[in-house]
Biotite code that builds the C-alpha atoms (Angstrom):
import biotite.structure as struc

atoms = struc.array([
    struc.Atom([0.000, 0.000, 0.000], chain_id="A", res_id=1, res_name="UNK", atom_name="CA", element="C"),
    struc.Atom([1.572, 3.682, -0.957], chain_id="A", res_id=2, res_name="UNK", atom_name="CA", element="C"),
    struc.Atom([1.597, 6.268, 1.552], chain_id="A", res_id=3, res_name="UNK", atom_name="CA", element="C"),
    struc.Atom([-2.017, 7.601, 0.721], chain_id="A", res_id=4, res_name="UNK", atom_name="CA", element="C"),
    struc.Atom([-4.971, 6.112, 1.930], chain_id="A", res_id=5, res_name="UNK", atom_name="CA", element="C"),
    struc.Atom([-8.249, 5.465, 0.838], chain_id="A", res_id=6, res_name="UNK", atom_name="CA", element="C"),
    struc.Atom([-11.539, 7.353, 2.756], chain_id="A", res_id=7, res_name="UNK", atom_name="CA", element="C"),
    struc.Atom([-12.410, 4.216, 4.039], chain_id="A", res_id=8, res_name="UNK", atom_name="CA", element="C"),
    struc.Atom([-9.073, 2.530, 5.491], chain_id="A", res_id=9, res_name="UNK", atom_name="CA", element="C"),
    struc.Atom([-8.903, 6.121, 7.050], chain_id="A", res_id=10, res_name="UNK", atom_name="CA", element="C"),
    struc.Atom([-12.340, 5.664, 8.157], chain_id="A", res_id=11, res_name="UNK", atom_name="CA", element="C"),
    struc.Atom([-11.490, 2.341, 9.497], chain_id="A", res_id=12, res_name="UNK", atom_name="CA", element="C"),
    struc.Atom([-8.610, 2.819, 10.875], chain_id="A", res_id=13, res_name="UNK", atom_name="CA", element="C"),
    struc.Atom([-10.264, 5.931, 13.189], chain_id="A", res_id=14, res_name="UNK", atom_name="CA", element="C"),
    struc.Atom([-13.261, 3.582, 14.092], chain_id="A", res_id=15, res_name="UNK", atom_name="CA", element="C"),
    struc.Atom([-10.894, 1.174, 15.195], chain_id="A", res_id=16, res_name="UNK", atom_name="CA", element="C"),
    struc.Atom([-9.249, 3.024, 17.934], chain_id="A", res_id=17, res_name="UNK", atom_name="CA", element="C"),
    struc.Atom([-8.148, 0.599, 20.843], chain_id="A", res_id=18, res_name="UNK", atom_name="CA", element="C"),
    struc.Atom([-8.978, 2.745, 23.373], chain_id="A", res_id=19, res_name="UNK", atom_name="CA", element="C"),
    struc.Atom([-12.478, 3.230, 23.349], chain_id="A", res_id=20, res_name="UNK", atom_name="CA", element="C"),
    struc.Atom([-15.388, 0.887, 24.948], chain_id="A", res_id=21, res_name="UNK", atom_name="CA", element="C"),
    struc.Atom([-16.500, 0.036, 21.514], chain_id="A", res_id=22, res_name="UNK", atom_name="CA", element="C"),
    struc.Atom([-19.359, -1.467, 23.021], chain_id="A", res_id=23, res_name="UNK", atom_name="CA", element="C"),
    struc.Atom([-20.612, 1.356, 25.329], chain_id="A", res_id=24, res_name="UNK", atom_name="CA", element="C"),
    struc.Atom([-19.703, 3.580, 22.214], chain_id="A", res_id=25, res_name="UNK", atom_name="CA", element="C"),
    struc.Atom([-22.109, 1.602, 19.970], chain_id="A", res_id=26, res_name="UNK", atom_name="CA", element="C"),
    struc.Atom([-24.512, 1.389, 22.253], chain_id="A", res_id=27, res_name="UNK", atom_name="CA", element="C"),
    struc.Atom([-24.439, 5.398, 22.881], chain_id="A", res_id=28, res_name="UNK", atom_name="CA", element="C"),
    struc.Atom([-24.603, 6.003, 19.164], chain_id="A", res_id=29, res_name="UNK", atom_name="CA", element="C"),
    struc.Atom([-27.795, 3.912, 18.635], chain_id="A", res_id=30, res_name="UNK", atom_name="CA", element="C"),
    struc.Atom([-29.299, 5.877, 21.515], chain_id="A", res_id=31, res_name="UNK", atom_name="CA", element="C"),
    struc.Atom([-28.542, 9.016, 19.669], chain_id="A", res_id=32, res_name="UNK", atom_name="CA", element="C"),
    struc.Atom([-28.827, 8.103, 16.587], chain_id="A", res_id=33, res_name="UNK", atom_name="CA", element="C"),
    struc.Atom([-32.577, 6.342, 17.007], chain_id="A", res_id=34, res_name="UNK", atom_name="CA", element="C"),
    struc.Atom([-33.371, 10.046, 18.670], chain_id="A", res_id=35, res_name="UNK", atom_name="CA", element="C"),
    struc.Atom([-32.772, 11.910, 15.761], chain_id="A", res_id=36, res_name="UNK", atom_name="CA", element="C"),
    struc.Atom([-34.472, 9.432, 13.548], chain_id="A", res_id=37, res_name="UNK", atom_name="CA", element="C"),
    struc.Atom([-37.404, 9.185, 16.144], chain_id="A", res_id=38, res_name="UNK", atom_name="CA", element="C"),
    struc.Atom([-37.223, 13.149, 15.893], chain_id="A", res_id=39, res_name="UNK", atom_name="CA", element="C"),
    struc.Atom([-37.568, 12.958, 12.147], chain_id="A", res_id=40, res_name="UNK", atom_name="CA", element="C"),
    struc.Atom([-40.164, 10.237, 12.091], chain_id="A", res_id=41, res_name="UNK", atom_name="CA", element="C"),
    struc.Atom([-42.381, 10.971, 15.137], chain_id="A", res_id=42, res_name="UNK", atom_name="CA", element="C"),
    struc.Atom([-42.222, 14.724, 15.732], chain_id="A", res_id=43, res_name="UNK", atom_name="CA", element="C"),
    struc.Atom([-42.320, 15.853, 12.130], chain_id="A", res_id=44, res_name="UNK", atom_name="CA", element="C"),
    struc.Atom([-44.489, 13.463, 10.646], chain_id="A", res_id=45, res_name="UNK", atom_name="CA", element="C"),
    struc.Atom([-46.908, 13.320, 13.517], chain_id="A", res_id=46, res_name="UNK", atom_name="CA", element="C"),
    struc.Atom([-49.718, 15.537, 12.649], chain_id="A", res_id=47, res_name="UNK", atom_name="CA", element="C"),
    struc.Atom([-51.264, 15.092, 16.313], chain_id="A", res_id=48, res_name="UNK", atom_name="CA", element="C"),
    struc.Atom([-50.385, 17.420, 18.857], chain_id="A", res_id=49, res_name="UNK", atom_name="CA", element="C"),
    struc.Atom([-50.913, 15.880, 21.939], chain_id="A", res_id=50, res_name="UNK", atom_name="CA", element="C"),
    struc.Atom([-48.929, 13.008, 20.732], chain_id="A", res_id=51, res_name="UNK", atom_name="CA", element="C"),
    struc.Atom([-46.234, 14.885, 18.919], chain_id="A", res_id=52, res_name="UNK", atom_name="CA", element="C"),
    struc.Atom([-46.046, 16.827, 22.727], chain_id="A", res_id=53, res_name="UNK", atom_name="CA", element="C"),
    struc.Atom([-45.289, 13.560, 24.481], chain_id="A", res_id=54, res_name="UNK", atom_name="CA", element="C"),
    struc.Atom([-42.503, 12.536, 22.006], chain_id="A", res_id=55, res_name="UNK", atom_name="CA", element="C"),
    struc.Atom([-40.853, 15.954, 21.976], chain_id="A", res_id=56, res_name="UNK", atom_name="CA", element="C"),
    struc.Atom([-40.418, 15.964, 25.753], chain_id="A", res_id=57, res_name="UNK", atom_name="CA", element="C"),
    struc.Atom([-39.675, 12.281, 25.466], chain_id="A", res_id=58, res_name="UNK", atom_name="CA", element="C"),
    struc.Atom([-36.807, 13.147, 23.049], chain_id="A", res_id=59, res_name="UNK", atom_name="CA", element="C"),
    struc.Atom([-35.513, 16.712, 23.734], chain_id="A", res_id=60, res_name="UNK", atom_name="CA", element="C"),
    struc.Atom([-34.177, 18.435, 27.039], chain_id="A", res_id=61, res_name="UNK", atom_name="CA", element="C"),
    struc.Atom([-36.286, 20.796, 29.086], chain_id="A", res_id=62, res_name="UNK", atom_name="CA", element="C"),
    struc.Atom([-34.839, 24.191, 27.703], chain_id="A", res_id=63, res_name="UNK", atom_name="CA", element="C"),
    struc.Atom([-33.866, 22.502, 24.230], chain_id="A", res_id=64, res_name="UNK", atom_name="CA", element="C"),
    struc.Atom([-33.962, 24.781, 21.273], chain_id="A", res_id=65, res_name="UNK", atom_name="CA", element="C"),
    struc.Atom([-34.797, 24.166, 17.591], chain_id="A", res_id=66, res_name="UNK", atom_name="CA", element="C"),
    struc.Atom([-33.126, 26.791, 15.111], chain_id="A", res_id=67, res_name="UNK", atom_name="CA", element="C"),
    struc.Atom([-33.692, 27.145, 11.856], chain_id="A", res_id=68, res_name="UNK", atom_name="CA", element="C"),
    struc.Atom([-33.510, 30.102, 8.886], chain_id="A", res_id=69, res_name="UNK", atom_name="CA", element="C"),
    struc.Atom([-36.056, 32.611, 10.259], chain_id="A", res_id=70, res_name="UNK", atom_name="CA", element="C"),
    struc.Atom([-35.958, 31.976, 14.175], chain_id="A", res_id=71, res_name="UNK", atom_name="CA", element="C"),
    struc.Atom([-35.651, 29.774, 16.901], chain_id="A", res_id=72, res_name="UNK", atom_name="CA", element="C"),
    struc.Atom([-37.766, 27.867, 19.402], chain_id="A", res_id=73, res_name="UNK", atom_name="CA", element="C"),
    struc.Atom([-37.485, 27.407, 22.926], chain_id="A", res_id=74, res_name="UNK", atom_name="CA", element="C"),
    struc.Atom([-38.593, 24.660, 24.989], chain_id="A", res_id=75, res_name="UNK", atom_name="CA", element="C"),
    struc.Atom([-41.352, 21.813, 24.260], chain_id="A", res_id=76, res_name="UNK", atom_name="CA", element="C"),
    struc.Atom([-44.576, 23.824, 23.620], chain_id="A", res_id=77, res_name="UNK", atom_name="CA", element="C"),
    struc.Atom([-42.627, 26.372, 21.352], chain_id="A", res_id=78, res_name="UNK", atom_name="CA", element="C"),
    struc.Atom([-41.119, 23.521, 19.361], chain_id="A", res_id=79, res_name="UNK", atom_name="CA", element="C"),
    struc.Atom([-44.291, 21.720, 18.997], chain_id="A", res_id=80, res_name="UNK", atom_name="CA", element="C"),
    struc.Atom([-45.932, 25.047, 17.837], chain_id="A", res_id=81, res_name="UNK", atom_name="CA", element="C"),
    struc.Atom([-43.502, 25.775, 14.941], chain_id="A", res_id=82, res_name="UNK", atom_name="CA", element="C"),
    struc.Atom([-43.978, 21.709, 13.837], chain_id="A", res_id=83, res_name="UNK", atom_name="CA", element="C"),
    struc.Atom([-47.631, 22.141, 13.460], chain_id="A", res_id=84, res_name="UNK", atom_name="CA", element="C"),
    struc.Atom([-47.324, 25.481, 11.800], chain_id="A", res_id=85, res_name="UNK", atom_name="CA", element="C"),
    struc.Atom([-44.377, 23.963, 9.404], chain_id="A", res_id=86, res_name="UNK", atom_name="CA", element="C"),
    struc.Atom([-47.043, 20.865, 8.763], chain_id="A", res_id=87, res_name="UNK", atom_name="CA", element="C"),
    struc.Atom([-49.933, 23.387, 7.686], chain_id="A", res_id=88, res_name="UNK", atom_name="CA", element="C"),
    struc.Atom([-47.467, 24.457, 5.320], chain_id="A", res_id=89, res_name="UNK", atom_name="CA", element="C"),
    struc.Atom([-47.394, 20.693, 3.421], chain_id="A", res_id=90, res_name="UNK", atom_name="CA", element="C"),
    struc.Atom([-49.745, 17.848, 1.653], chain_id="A", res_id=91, res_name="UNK", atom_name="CA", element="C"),
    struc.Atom([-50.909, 16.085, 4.439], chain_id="A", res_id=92, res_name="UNK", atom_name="CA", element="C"),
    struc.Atom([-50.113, 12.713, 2.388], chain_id="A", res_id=93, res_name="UNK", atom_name="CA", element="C"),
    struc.Atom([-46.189, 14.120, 2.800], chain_id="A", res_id=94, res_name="UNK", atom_name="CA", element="C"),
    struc.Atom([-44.152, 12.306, 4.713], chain_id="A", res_id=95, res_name="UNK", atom_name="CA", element="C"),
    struc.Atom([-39.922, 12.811, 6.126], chain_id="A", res_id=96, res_name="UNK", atom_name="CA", element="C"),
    struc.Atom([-38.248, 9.945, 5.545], chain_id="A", res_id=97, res_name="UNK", atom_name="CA", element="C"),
    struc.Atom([-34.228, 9.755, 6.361], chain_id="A", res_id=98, res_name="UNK", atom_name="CA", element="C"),
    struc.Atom([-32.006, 9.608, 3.095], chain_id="A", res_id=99, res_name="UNK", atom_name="CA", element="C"),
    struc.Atom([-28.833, 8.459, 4.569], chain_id="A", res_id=100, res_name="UNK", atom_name="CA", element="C"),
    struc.Atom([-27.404, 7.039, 8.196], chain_id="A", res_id=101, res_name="UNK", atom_name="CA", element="C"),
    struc.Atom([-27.078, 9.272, 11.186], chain_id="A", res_id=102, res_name="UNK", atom_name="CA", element="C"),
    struc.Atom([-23.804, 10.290, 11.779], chain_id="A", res_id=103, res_name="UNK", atom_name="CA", element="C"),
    struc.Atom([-22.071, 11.720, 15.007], chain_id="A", res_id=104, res_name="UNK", atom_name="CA", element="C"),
    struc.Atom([-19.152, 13.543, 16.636], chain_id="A", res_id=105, res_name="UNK", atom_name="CA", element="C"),
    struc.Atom([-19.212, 13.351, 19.891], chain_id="A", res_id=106, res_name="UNK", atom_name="CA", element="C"),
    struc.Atom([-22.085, 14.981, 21.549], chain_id="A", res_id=107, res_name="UNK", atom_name="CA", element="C"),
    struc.Atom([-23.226, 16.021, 17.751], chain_id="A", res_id=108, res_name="UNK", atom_name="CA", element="C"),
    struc.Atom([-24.899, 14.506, 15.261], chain_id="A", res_id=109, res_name="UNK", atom_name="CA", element="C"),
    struc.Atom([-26.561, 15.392, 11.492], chain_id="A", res_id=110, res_name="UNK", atom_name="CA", element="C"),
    struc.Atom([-29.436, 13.298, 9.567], chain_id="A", res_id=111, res_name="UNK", atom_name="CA", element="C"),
    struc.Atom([-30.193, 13.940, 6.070], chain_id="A", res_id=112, res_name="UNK", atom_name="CA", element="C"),
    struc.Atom([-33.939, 13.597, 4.811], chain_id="A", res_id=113, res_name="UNK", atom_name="CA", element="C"),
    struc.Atom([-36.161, 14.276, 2.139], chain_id="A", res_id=114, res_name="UNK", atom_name="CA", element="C"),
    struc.Atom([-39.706, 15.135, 2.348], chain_id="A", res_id=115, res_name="UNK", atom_name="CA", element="C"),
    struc.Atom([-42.060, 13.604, -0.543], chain_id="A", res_id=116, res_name="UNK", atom_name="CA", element="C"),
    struc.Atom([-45.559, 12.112, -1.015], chain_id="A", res_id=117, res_name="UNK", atom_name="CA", element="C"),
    struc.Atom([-45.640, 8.045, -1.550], chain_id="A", res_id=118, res_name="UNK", atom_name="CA", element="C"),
    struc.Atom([-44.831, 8.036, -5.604], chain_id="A", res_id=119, res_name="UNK", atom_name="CA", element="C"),
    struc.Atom([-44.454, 11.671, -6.337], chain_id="A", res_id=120, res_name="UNK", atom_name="CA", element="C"),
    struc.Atom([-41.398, 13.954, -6.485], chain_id="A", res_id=121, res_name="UNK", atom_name="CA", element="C"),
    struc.Atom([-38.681, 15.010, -3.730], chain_id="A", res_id=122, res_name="UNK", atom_name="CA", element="C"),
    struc.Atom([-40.796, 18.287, -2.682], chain_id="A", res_id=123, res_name="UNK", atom_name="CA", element="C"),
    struc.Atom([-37.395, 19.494, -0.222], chain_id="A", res_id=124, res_name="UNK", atom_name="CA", element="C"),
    struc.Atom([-34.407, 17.906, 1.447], chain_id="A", res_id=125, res_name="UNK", atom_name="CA", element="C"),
    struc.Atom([-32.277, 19.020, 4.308], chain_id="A", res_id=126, res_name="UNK", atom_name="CA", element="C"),
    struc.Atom([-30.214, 17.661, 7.103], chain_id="A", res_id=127, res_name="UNK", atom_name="CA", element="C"),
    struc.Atom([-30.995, 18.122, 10.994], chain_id="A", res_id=128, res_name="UNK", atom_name="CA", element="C"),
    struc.Atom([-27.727, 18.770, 13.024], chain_id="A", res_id=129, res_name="UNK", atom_name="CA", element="C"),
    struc.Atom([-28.003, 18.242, 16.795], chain_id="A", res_id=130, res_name="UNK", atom_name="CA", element="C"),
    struc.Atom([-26.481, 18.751, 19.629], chain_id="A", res_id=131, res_name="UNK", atom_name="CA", element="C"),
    struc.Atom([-27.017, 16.375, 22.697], chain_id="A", res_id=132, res_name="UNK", atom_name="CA", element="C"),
    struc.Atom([-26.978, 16.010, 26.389], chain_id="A", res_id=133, res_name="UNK", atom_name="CA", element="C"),
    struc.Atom([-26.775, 12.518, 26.978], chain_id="A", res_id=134, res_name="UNK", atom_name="CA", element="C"),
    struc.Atom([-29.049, 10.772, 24.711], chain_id="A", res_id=135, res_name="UNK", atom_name="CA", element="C"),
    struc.Atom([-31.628, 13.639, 24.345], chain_id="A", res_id=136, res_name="UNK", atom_name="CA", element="C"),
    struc.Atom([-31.676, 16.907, 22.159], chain_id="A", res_id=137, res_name="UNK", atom_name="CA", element="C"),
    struc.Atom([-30.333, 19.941, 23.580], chain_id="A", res_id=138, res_name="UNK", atom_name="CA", element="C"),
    struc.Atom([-30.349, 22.079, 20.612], chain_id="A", res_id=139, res_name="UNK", atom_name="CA", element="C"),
    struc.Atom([-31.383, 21.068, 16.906], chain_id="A", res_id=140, res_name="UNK", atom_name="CA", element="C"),
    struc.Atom([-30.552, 23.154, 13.733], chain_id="A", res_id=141, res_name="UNK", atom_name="CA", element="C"),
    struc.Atom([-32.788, 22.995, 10.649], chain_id="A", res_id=142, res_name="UNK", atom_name="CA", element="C"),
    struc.Atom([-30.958, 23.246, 7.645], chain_id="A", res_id=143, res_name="UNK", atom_name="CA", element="C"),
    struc.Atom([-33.121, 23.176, 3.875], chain_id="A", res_id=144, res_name="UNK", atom_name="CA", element="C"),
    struc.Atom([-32.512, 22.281, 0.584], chain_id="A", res_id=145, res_name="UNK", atom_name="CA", element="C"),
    struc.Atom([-35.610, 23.531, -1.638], chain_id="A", res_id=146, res_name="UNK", atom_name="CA", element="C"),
    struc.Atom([-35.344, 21.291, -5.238], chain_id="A", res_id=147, res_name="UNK", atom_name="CA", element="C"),
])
C-alpha cells in the first residue's frame, strides 16, 4: 500500500481506535442516533399534537432549542408550535423519511432527509444537526434544501 490512503481505510482505521469501549460507544450512538431518527419520524411526521407533545419531551431536554432560517424555538410547547405550523405548510399525504445514516461527533450529530408524497417527487431535502446532552436533544438546527 503507498503512503495515501483510501476514505475508508482512514475511516477504518479511526473507528478502530483501541482505546475506546467500543461497546458502550455503539450502544451510545444507537441511543442518539434512534433520537434523531425518532425526531424525524415521530415529531415531524406526527400531525397530532398531543402526541407529537409527548414525544418531543420524550426526546428533547427541558430548555432545548430548535433553530432554523427565520428563528428559533425554545422549549417543548414552542417547538411543537412551529412543527404544526411547518405541517400546515405541506400535503398532508407528505411524509420525512431519512435519506442516509445518522452520523455523530461526539455529543453532535446530522441526519439527512427528504420530504415527498408516496410516488411523487422530492418536494425538499435538508439535514438536521443536533447537539445532545446525553441521549436527548439539547439544541437542533434545521438546515433546507428547496429542489
Amino acid at each position: 500500500m503507498t503512503g495515501v490512503m483510501s476514505g475508508d481505510a482512514i475511516y477504518h482505521r479511526h473507528n478502530t481506535n483501541t482505546n475506546r469501549n467500543e461497546k458502550g460507544d455503539q450502544r451510545m450512538q444507537e441511543e442518539q442516533s434512534s433520537v434523531l431518527a425518532r425526531n424525524l419520524l415521530e415529531v415531524f411526521n406526527e400531525r397530532d399534537e398531543a402526541q407529537r407533545l409527548q414525544v418531543i419531551q420524550e426526546l428533547y431536554t427541558t430548555n432545548a432549542t430548535f433553530f432554523e432560517a427565520d428563528g428559533s424555538f425554545t422549549g417543548a410547547e414552542a417547538i411543537n408550535k412551529r412543527v404544526t405550523e411547518v405541517l400546515q405548510t405541506i400535503p398532508a399525504e407528505a411524509i420525512f423519511r431519512t435519506s442516509g445514516p445518522m452520523t455523530r461527533n461526539h455529543n453532535a450529530a446530522r441526519l439527512a432527509w427528504t420530504l415527498a408524497t408516496e410516488h411523487g417527487p422530492v418536494m425538499a431535502s435538508g439535514m438536521d444537526v443536533a447537539f445532545l446532552e446525553g441521549d436527548r436533544i439539547a439544541t437542533l438546527y434545521l438546515f433546507i434544501d428547496l429542489p
